[in-house]
C-alpha positions in Angstrom: 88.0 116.0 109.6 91.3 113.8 108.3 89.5 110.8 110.0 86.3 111.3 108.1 88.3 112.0 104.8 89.9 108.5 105.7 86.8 107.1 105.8 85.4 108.5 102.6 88.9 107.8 101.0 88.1 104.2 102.0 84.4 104.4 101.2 85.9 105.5 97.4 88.1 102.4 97.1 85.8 100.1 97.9 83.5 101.5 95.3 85.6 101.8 93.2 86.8 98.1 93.3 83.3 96.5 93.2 82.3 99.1 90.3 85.8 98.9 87.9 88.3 96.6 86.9 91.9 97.5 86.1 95.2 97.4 87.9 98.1 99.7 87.9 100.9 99.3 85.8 104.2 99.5 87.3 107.0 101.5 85.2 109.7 101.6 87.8 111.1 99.4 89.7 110.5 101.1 93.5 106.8 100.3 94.0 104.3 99.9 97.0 107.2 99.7 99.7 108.7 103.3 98.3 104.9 104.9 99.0 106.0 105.9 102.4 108.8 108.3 101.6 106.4 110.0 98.7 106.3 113.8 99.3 105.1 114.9 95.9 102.3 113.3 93.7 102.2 114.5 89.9 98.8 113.1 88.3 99.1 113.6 84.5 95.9 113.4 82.3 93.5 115.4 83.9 90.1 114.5 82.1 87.2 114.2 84.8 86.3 115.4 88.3 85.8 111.6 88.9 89.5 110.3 88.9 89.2 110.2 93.2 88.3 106.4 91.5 91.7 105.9 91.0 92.3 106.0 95.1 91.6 102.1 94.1 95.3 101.4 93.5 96.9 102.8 96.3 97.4 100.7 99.2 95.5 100.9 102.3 99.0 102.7 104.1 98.9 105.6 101.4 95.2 106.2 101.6 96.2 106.8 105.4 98.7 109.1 104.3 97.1 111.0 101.8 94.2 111.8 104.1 96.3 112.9 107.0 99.5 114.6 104.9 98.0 115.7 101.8 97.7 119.0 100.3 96.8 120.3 97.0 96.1 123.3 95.2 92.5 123.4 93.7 90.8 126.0 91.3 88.8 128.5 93.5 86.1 128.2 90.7 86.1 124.7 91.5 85.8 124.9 95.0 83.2 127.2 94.8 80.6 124.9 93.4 77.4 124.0 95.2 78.1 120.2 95.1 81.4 119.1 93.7 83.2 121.5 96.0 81.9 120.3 99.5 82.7 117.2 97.9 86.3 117.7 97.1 86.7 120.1 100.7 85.5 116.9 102.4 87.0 114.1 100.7 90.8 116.3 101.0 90.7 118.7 103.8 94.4 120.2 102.8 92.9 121.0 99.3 93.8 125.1 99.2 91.9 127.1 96.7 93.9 129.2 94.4 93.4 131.2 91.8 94.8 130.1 88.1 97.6 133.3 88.2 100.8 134.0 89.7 99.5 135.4 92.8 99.2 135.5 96.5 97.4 132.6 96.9 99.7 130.4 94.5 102.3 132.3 96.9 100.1 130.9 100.6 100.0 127.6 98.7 103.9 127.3 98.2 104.8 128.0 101.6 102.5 125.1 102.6 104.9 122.7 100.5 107.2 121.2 103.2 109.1 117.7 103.8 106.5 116.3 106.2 103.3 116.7 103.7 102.5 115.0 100.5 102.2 117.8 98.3 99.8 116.6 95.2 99.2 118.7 91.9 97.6 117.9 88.7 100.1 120.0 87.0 98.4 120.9 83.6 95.8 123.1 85.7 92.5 122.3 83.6 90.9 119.6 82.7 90.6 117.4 78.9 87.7 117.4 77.2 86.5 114.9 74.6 88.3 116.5 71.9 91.5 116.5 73.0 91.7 120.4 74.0 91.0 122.4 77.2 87.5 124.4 77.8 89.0 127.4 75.6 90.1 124.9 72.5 93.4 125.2 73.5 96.0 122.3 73.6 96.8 120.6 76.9 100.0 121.1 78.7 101.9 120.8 81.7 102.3 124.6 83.2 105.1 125.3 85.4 103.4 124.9 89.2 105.1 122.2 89.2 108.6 123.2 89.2 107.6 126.2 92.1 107.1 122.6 94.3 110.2 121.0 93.0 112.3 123.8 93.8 110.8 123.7 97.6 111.7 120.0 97.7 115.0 118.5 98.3 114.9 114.8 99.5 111.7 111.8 98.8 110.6 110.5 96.4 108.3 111.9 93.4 105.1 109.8 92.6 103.8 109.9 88.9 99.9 108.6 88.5 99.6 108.7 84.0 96.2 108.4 83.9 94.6 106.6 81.3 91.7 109.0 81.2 88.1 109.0 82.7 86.3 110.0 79.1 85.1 106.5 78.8 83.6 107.0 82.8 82.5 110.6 83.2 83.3 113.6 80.8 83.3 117.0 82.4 80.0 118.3 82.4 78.2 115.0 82.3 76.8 114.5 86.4 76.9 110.8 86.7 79.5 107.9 85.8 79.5 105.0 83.9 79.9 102.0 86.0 81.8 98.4 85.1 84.2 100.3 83.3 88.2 99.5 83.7 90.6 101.9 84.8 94.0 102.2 83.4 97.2 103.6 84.9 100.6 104.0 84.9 102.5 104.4 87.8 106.4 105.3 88.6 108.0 106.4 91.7 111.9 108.5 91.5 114.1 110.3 93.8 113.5 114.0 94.0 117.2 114.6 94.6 117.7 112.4 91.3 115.1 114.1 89.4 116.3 117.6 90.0 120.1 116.5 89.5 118.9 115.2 86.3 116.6 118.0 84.9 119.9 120.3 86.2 119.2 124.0 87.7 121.2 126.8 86.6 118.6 129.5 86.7 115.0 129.4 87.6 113.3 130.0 84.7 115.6 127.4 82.9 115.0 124.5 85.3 110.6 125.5 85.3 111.5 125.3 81.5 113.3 122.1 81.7 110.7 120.4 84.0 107.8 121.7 81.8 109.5 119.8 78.9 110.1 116.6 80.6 106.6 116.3 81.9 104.6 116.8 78.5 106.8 114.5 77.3 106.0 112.2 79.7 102.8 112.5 78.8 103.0 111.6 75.7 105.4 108.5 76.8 103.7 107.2 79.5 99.8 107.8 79.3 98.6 104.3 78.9 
């Protein structure tokens, strides 16, 4: 199964690369060579079930990794669809359904999260639509999953992906994408031990406070 999900990794790149222009836009100074110590990927601006397109930036080492180390939590509703789910199942076999509470399968996920995985997360937990807002009208926001992984994390390094946004590609709900489109992200790699020093932990709920914080405000910083 990770081979095959290698191969459609690959099959996506390629794609993706005849299809779109763009090229990612480097904020920190690590880059490609820090890629191999990545054990957490936080994608921020979530807009459109399509955004496997931007596999096109990673290098052919990471695609490797990702499809071998790689888990993610994905909504059970998600998974559950006819098409887009098989999809998703194939494409990353250590996606694990969840539900989108505080429960025993948010619980099974987290004690997946360990130093020899990639652990990925699209941390605001639903997905943009053209106005702006979630599904329900309300405003996006990073929620604090994110901060469960931190705490289970103590040495790599912490890959952000600020996505440009897919709207101009595919909107959710619309089946098919627009093609010869450019893709635009930002892309910055830190040390997890230097992240978490930084944020600070006194008590739980103060560091998931603290790390909620600092990621919407990267996204309004950093999303290209």
């Amino acid at each position: 199964m990770k081979i095959l999900s290698f191969m459609l990794m690959g099959g996506v790149k390629l794609l993706s690369h005849c299809f779109y222009r763009g090229a990612p836009n480097w904020l920190s100074q690590e880059r490609e060579a820090a890629l191999r110590e990545v054990r957490l990927v936080v994608f921020l601006n979530h807009t459109s079930l399509f955004e496997p397109l931007f596999i096109r930036f990673a290098p052919w080492s990471f695609v490797w990794n990702i499809a071998h180390k790689v888990i993610v939590p994905g909504a059970d509703v998600t998974l559950q669809r006819p098409l887009a789910g098989r999809v998703l199942k194939v494409l990353l076999p250590g996606v694990i359904p969840i539900t989108r509470k505080a429960d025993e399968s948010w619980e099974h996920f987290l004690s997946l999260v360990r130093g020899d995985v990639i652990t990925a997360i699209l941390p605001e937990g639903r997905m943009k639509r053209r106005n702006g807002l979630d599904k329900d009208g309300q405003p996006m926001s990073v929620r604090g999953g994110v901060a469960d992984i931190l705490q289970r994390l103590d040495s790599g390094k912490l890959l952000f992906v600020y996505s440009g946004g897919l709207h101009h590609i595919q909107c959710p709900g619309e089946r098919l994408p627009r093609l010869f489109k450019t893709l635009n992200a930002n892309l910055e790699v830190v040390d997890i031990a230097d992240y978490k020093a930084r944020i600070g932990k006194r008590t739980e709920s103060n560091f998931k406070a603290k790390v909620m914080a600092d990621m919407n405000q990267r996204l309004d910083d950093f999303v290209p």
